[in-house]
PyMOL Python script that loads the backbone (N, CA, C, O; Angstrom):
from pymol import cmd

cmd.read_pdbstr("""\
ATOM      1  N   UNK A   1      93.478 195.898  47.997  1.00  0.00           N
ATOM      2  CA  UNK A   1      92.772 196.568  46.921  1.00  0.00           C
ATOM      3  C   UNK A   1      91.327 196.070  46.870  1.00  0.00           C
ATOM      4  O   UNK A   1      91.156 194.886  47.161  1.00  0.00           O
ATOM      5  N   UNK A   2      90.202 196.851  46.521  1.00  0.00           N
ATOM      6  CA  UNK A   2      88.857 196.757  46.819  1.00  0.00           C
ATOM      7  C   UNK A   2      88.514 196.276  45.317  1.00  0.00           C
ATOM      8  O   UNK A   2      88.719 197.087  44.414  1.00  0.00           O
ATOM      9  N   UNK A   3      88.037 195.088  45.022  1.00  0.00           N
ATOM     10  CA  UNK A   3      87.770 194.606  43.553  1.00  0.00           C
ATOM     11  C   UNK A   3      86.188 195.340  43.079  1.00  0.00           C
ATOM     12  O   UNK A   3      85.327 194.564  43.494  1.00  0.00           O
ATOM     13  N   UNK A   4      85.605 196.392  42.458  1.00  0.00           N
ATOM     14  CA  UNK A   4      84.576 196.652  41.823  1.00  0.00           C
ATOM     15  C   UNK A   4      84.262 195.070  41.434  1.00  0.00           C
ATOM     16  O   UNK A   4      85.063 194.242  41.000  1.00  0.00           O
ATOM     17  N   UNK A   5      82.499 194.867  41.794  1.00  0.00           N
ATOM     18  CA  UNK A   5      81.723 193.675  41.311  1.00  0.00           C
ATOM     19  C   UNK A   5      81.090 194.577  40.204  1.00  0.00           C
ATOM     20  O   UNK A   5      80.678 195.682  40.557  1.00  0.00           O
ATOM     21  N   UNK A   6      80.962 194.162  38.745  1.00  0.00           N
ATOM     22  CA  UNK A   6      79.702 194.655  37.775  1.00  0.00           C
ATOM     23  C   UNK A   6      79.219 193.580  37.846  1.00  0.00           C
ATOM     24  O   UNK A   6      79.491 192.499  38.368  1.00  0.00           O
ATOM     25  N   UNK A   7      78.137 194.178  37.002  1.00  0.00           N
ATOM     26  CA  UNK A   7      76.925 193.635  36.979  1.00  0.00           C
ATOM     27  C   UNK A   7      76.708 193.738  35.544  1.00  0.00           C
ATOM     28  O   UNK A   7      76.978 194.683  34.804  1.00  0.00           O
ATOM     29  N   UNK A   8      75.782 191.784  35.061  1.00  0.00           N
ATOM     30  CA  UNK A   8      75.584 191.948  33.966  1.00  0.00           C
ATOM     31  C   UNK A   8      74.487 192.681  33.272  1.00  0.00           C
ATOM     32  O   UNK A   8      73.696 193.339  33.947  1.00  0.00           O
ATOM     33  N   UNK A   9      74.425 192.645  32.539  1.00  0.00           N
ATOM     34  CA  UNK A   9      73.089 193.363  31.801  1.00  0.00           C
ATOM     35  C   UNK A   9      71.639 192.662  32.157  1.00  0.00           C
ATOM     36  O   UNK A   9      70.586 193.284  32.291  1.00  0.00           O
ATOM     37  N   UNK A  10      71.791 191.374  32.269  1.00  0.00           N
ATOM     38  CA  UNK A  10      70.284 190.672  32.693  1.00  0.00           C
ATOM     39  C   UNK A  10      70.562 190.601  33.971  1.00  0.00           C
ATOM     40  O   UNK A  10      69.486 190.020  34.114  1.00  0.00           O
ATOM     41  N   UNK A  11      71.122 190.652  35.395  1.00  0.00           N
ATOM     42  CA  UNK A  11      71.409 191.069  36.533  1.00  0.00           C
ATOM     43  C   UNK A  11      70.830 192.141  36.516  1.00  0.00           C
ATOM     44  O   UNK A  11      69.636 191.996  36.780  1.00  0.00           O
ATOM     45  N   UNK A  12      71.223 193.522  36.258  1.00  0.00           N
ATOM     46  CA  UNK A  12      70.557 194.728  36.564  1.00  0.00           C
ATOM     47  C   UNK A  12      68.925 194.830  35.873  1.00  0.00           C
ATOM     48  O   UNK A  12      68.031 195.424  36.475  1.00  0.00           O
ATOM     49  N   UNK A  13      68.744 194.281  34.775  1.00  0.00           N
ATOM     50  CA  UNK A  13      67.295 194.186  34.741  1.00  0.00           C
ATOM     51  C   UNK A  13      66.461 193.146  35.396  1.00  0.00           C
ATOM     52  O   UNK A  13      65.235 193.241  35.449  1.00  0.00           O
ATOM     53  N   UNK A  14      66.950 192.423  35.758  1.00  0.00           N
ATOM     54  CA  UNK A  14      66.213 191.492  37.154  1.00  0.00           C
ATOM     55  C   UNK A  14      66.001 192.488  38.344  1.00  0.00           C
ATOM     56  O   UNK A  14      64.902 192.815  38.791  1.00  0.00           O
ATOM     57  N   UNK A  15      67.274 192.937  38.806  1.00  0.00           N
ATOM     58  CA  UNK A  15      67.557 193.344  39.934  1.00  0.00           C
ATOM     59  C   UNK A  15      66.473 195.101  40.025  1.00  0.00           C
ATOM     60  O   UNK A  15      66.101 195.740  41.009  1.00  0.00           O
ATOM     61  N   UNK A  16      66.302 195.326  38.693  1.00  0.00           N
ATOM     62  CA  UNK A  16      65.212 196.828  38.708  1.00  0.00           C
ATOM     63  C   UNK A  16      63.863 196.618  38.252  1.00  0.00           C
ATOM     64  O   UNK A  16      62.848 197.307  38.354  1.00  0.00           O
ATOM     65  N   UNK A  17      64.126 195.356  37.657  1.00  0.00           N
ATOM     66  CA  UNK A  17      62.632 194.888  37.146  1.00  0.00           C
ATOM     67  C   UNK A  17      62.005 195.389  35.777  1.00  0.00           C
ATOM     68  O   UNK A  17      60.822 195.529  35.467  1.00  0.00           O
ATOM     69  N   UNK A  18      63.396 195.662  34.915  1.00  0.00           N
ATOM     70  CA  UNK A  18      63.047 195.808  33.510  1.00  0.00           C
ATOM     71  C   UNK A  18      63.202 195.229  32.367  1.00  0.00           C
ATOM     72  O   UNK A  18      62.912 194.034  32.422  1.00  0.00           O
ATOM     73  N   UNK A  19      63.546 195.596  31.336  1.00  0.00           N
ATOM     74  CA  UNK A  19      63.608 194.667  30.138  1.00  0.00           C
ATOM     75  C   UNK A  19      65.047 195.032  30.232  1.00  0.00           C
ATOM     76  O   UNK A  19      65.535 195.778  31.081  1.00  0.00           O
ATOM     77  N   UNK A  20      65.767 194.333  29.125  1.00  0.00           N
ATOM     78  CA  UNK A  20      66.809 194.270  28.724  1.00  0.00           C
ATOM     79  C   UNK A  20      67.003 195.415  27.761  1.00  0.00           C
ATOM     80  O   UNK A  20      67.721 196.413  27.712  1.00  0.00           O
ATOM     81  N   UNK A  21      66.176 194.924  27.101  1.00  0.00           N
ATOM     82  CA  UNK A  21      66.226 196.322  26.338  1.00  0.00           C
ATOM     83  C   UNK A  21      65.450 197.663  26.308  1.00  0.00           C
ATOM     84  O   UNK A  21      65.249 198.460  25.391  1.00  0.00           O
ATOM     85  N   UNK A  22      65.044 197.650  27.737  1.00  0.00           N
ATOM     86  CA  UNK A  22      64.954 198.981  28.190  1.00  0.00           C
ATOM     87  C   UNK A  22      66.320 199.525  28.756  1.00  0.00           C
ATOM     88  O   UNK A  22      66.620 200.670  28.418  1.00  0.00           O
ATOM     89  N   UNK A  23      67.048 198.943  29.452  1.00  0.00           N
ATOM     90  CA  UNK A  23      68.245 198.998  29.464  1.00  0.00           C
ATOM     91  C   UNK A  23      69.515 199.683  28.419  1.00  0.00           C
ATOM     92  O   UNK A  23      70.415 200.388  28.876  1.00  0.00           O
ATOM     93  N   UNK A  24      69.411 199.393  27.236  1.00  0.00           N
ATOM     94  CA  UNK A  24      69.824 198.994  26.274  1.00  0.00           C
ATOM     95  C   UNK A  24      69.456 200.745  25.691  1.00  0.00           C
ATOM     96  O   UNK A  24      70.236 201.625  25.325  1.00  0.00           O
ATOM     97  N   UNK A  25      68.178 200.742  25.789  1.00  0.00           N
ATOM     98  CA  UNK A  25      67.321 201.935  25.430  1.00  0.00           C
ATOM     99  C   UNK A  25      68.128 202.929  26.208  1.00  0.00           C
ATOM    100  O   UNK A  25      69.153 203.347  25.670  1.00  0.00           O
ATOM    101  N   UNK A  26      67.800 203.375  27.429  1.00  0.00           N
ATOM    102  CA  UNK A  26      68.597 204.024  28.649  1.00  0.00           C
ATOM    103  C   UNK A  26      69.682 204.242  28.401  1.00  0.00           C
ATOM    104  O   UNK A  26      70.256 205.307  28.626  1.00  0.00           O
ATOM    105  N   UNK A  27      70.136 203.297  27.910  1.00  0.00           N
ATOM    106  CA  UNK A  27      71.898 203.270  27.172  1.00  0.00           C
ATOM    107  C   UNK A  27      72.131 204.169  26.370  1.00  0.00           C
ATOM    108  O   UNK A  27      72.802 205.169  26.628  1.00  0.00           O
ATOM    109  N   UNK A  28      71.532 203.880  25.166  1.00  0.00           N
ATOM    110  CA  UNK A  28      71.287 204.674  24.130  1.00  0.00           C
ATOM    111  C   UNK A  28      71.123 206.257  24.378  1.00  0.00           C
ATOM    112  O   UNK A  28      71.796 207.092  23.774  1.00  0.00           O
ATOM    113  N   UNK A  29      70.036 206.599  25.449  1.00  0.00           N
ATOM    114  CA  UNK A  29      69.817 208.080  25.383  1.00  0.00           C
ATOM    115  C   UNK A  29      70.476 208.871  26.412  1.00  0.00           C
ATOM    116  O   UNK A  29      70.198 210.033  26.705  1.00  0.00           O
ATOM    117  N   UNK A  30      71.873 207.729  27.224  1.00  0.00           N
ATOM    118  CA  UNK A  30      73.231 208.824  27.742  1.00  0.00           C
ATOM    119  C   UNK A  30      72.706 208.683  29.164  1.00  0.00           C
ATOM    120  O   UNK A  30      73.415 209.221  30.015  1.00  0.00           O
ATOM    121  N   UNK A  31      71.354 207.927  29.693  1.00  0.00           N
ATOM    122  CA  UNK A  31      70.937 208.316  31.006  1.00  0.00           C
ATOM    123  C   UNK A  31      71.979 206.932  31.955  1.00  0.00           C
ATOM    124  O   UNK A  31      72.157 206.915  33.173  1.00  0.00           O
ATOM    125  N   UNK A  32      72.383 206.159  31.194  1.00  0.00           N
ATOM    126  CA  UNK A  32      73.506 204.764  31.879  1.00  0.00           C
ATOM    127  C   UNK A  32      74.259 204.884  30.917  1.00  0.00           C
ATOM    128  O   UNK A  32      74.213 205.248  29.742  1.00  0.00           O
ATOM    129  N   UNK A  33      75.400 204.275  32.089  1.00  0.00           N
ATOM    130  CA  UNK A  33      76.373 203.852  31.074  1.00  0.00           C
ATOM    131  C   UNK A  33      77.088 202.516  31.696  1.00  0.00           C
ATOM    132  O   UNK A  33      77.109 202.137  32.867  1.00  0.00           O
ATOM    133  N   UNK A  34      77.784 201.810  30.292  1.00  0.00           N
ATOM    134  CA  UNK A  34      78.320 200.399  30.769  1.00  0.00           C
ATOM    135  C   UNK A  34      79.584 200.411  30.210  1.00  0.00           C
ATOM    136  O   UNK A  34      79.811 201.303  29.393  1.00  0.00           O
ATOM    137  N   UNK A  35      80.826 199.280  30.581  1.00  0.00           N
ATOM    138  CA  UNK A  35      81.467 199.099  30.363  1.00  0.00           C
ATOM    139  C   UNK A  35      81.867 197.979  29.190  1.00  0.00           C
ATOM    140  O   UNK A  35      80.830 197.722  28.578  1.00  0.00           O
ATOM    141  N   UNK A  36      82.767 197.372  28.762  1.00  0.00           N
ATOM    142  CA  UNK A  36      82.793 196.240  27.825  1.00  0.00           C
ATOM    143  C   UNK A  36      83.573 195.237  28.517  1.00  0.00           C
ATOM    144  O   UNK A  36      84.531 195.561  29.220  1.00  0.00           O
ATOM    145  N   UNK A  37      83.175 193.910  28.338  1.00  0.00           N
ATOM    146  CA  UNK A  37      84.671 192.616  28.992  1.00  0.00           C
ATOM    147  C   UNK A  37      85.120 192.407  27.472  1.00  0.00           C
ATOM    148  O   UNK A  37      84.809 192.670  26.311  1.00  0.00           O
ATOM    149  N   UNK A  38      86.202 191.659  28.387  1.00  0.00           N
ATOM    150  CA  UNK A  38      86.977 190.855  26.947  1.00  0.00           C
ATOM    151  C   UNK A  38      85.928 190.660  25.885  1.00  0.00           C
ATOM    152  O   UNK A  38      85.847 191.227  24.795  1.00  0.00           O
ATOM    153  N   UNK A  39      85.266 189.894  26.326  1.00  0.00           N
ATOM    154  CA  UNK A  39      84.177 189.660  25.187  1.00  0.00           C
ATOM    155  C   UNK A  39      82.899 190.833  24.683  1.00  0.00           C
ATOM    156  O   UNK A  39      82.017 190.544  23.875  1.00  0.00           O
ATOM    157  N   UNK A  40      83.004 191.814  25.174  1.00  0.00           N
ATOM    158  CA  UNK A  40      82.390 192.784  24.116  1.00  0.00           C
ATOM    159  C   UNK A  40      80.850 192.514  25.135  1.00  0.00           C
ATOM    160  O   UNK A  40      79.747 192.990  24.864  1.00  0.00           O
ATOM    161  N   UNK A  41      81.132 191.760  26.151  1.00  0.00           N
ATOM    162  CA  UNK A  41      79.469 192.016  26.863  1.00  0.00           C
ATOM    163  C   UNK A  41      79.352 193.357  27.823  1.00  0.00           C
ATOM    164  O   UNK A  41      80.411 193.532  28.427  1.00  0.00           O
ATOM    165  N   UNK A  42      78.384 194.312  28.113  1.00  0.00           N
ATOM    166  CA  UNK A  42      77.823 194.598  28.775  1.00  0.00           C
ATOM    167  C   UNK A  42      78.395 194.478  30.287  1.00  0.00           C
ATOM    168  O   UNK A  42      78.476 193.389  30.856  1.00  0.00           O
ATOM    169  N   UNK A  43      78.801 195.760  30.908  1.00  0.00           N
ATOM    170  CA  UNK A  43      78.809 195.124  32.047  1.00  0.00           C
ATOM    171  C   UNK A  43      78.684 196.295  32.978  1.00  0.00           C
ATOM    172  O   UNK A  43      79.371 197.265  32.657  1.00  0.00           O
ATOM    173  N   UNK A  44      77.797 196.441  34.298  1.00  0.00           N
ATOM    174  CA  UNK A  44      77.895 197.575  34.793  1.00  0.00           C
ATOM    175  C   UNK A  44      77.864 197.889  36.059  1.00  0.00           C
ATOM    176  O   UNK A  44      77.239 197.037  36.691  1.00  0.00           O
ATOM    177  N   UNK A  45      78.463 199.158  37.028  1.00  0.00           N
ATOM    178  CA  UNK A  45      78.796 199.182  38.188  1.00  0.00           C
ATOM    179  C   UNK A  45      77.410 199.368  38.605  1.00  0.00           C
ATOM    180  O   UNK A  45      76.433 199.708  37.939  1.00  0.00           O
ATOM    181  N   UNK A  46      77.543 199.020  40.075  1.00  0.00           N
ATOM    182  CA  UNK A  46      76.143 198.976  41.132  1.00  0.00           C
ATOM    183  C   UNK A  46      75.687 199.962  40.696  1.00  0.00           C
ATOM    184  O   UNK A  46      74.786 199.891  39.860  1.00  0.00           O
ATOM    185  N   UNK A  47      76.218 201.281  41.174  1.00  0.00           N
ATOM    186  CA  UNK A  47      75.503 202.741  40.659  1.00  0.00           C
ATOM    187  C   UNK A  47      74.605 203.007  39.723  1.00  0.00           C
ATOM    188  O   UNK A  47      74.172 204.157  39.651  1.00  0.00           O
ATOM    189  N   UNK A  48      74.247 202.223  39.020  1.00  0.00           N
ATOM    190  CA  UNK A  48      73.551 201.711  38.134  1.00  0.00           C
ATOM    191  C   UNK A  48      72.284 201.131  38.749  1.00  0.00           C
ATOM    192  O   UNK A  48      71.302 201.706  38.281  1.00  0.00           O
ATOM    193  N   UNK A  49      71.971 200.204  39.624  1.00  0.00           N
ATOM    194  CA  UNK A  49      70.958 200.214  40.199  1.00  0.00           C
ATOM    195  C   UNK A  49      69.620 201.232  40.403  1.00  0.00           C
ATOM    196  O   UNK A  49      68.428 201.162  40.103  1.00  0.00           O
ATOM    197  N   UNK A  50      70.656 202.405  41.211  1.00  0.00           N
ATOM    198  CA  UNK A  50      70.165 203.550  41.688  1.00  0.00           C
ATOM    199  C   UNK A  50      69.827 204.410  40.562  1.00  0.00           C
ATOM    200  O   UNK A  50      68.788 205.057  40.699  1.00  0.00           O
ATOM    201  N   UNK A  51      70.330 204.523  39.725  1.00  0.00           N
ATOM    202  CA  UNK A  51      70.197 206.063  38.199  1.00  0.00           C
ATOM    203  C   UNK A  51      69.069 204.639  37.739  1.00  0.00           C
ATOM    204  O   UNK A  51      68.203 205.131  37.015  1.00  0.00           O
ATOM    205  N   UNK A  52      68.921 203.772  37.837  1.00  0.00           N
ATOM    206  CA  UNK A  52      67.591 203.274  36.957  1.00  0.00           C
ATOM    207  C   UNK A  52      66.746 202.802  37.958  1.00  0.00           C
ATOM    208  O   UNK A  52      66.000 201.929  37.514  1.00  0.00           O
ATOM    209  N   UNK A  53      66.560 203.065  39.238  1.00  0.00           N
ATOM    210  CA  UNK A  53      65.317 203.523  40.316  1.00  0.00           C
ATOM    211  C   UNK A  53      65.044 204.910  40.210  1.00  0.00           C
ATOM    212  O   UNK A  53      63.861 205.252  40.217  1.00  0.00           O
ATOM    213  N   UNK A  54      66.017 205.846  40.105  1.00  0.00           N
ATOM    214  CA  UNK A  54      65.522 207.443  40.077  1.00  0.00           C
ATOM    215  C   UNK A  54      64.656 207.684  38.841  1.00  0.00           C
ATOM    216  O   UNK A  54      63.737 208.502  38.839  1.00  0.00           O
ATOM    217  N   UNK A  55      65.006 206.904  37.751  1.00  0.00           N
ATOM    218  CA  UNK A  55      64.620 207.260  35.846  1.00  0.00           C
ATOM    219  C   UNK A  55      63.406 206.398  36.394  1.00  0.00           C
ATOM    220  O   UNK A  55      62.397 206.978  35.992  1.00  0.00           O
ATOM    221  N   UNK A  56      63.086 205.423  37.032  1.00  0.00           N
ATOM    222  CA  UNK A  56      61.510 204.484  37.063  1.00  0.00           C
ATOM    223  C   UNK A  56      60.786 205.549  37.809  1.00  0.00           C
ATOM    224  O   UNK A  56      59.752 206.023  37.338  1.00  0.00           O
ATOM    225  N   UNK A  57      61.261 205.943  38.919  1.00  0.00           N
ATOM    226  CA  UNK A  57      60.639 206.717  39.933  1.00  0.00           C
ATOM    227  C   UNK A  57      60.030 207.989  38.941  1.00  0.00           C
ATOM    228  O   UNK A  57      58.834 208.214  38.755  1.00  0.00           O
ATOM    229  N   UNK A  58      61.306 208.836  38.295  1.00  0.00           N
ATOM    230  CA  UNK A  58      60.983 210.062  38.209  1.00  0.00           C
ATOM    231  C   UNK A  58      59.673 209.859  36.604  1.00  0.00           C
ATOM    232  O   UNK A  58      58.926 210.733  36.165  1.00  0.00           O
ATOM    233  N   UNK A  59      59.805 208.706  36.202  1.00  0.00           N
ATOM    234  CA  UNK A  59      58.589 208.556  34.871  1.00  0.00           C
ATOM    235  C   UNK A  59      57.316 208.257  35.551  1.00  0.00           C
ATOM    236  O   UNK A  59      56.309 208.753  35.047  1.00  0.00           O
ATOM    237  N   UNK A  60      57.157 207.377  36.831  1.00  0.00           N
ATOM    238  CA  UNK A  60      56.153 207.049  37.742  1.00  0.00           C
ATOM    239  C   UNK A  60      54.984 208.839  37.777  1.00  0.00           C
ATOM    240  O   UNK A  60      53.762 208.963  37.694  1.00  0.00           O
ATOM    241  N   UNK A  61      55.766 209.592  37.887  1.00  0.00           N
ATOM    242  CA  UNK A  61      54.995 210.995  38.093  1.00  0.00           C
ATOM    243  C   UNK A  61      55.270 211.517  36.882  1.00  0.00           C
ATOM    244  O   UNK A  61      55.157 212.725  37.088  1.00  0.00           O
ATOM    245  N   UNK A  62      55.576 211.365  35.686  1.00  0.00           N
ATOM    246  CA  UNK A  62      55.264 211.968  34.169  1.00  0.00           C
ATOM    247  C   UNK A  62      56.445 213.105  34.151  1.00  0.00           C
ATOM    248  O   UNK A  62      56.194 214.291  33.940  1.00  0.00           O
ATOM    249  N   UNK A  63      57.902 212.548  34.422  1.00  0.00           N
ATOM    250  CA  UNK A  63      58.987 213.491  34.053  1.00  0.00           C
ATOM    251  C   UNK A  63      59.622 212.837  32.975  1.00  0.00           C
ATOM    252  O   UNK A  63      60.139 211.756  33.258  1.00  0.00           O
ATOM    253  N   UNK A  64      59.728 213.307  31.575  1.00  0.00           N
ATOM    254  CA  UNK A  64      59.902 213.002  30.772  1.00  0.00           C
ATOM    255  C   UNK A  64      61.126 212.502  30.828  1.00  0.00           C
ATOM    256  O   UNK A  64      61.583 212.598  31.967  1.00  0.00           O
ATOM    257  N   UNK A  65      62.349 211.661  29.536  1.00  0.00           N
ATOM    258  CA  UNK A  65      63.618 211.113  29.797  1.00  0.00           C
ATOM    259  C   UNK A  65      64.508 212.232  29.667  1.00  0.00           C
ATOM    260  O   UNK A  65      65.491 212.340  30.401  1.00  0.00           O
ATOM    261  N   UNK A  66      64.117 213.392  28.438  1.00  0.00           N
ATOM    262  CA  UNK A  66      65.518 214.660  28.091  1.00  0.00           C
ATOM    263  C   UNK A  66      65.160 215.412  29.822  1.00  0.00           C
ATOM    264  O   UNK A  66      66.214 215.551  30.443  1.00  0.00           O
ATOM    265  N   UNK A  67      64.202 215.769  30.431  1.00  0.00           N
ATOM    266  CA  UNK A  67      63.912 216.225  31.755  1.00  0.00           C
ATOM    267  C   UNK A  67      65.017 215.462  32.891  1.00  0.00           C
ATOM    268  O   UNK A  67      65.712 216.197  33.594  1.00  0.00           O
ATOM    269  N   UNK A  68      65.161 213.487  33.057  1.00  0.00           N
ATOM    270  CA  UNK A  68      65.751 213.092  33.673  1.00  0.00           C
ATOM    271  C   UNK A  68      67.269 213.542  33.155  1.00  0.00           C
ATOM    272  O   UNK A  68      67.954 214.345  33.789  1.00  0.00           O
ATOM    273  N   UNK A  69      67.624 213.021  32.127  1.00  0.00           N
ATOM    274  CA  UNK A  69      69.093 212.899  30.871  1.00  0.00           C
ATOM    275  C   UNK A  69      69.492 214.728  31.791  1.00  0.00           C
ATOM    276  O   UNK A  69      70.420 214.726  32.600  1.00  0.00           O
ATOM    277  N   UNK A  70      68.862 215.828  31.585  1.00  0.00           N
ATOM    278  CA  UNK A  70      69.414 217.255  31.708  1.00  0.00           C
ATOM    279  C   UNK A  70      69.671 216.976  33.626  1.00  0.00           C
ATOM    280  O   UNK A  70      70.739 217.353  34.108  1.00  0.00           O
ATOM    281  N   UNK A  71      68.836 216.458  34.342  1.00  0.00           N
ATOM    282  CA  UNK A  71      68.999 216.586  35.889  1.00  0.00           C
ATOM    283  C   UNK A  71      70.096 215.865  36.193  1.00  0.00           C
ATOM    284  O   UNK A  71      70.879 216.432  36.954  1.00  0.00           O
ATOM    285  N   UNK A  72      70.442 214.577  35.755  1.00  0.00           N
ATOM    286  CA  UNK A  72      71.599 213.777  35.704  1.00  0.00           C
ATOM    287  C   UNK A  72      73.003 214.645  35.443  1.00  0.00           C
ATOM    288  O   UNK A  72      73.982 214.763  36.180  1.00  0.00           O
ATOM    289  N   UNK A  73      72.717 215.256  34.004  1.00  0.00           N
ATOM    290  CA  UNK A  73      73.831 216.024  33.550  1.00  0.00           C
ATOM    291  C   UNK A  73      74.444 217.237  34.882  1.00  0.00           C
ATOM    292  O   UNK A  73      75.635 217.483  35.073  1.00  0.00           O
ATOM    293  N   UNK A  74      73.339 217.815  35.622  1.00  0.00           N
ATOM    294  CA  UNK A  74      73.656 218.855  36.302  1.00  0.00           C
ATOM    295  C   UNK A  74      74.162 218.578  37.087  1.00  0.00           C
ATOM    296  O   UNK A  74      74.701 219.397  37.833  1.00  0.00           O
ATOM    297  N   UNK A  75      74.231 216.768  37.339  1.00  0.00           N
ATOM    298  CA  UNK A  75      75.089 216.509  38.727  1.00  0.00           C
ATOM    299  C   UNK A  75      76.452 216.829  38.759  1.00  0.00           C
ATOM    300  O   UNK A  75      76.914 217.159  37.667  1.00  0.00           O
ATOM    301  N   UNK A  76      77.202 216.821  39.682  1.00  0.00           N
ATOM    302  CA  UNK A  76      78.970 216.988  39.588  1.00  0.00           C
ATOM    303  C   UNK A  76      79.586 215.832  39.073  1.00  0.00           C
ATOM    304  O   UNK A  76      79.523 214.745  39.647  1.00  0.00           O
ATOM    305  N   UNK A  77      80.097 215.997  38.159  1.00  0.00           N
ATOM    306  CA  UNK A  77      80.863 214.422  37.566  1.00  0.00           C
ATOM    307  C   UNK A  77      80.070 213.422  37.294  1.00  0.00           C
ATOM    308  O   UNK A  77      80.501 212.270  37.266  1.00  0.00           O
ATOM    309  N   UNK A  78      78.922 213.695  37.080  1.00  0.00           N
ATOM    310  CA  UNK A  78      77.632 212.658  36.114  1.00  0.00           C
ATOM    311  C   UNK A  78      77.867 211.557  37.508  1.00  0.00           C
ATOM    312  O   UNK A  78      77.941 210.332  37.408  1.00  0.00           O
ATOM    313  N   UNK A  79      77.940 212.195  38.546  1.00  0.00           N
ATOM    314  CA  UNK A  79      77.825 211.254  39.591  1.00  0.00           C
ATOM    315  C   UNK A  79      75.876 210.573  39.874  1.00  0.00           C
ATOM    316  O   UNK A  79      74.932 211.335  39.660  1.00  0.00           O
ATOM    317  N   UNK A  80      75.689 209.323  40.281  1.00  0.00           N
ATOM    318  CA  UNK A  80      74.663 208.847  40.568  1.00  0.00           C
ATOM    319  C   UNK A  80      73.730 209.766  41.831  1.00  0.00           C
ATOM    320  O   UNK A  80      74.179 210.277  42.857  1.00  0.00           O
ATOM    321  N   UNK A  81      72.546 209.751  41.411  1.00  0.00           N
ATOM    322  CA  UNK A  81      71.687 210.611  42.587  1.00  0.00           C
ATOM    323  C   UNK A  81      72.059 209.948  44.033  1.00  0.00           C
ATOM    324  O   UNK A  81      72.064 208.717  44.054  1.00  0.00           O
ATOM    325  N   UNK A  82      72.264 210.399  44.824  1.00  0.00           N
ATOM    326  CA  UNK A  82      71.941 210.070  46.375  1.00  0.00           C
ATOM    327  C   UNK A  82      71.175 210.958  46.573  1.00  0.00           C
ATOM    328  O   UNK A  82      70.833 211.933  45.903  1.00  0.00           O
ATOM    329  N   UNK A  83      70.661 210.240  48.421  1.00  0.00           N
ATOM    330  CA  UNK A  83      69.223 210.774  48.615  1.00  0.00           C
ATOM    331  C   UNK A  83      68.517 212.150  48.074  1.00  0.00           C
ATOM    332  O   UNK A  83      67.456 212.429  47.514  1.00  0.00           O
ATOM    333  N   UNK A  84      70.203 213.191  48.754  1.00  0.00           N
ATOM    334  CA  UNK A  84      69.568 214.631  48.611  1.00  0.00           C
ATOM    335  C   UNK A  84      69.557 215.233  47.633  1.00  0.00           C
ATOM    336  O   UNK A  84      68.865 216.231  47.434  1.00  0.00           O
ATOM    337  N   UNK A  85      70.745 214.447  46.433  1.00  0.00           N
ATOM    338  CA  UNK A  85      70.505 214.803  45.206  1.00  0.00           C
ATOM    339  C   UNK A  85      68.865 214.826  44.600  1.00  0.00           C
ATOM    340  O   UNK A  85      68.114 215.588  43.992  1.00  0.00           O
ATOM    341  N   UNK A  86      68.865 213.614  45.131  1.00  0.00           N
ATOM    342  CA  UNK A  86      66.883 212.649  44.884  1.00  0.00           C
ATOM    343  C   UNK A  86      66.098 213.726  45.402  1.00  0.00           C
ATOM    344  O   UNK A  86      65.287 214.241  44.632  1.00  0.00           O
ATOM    345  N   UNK A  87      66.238 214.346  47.081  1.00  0.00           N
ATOM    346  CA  UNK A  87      65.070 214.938  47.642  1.00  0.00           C
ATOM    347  C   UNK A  87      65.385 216.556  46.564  1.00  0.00           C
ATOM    348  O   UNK A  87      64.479 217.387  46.603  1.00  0.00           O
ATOM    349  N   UNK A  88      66.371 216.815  45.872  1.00  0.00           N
ATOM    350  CA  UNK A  88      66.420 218.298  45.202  1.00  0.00           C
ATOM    351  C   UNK A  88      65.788 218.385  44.167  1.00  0.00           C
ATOM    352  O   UNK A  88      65.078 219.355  43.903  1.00  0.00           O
ATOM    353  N   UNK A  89      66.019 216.916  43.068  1.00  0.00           N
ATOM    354  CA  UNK A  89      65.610 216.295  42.088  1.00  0.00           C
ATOM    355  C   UNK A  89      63.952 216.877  42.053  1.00  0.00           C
ATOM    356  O   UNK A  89      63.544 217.799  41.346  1.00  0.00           O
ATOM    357  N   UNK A  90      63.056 215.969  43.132  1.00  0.00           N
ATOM    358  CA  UNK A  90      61.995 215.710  43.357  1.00  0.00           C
ATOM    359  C   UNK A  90      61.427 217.314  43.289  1.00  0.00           C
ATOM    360  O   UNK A  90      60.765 217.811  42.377  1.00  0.00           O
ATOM    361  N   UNK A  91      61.835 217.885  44.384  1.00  0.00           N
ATOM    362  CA  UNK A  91      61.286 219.424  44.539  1.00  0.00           C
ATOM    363  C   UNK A  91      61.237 219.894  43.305  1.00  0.00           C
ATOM    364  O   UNK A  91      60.334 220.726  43.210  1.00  0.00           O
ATOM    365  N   UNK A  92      61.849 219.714  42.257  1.00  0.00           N
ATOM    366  CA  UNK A  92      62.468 220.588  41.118  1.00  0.00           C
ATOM    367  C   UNK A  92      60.886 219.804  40.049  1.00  0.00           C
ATOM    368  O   UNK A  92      60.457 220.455  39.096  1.00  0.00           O
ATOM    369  N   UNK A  93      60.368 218.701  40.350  1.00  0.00           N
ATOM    370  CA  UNK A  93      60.016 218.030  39.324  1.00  0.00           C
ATOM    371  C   UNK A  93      58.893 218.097  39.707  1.00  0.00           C
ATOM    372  O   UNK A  93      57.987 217.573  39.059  1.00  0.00           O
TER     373      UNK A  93
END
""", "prot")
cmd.dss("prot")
cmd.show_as("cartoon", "prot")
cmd.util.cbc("prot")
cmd.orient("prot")
């Protein structure tokens, strides 16, 4: 059996180079999502990495968050962008 590693909440903002509570924020407006441990912390799959490089990327060129939040939504199963999702994304934006 393949054990999923999460990731904590100050892990993924190290690892993207944001605040915590930009994170937190992101959270809030449906564009991530996390899980809970026993203890009620924060905790979240890799995929997560990537949906908060696409949301840095796609604000880098002035695409607003309800603009990212609706492109996310259109994916199949609120699955994370890969590339060509990214290169369709981009064209569109």
């Amino acid at each position: 059996m393949v054990q999923i590693r999460h990731l904590t909440v100050g892990q993924v903002a190290e690892r993207c180079g944001v605040k915590i509570s930009t994170l937190h924020f992101y959270e809030a407006k449906g564009l991530i999502s996390s899980s809970r441990n026993q203890g009620n912390q924060r905790r979240y799959t890799k995929d997560v990495l990537r949906r908060v490089s696409v949301i840095k990327a796609a604000q880098k060129v002035g695409i607003d968050l309800k603009s990212i939040k609706d492109a996310f939504s259109a994916l199949p199963n609120n699955r994370t962008p890969d590339t060509k999702d990214w290169e369709v994304l981009a064209s569109k934006w």
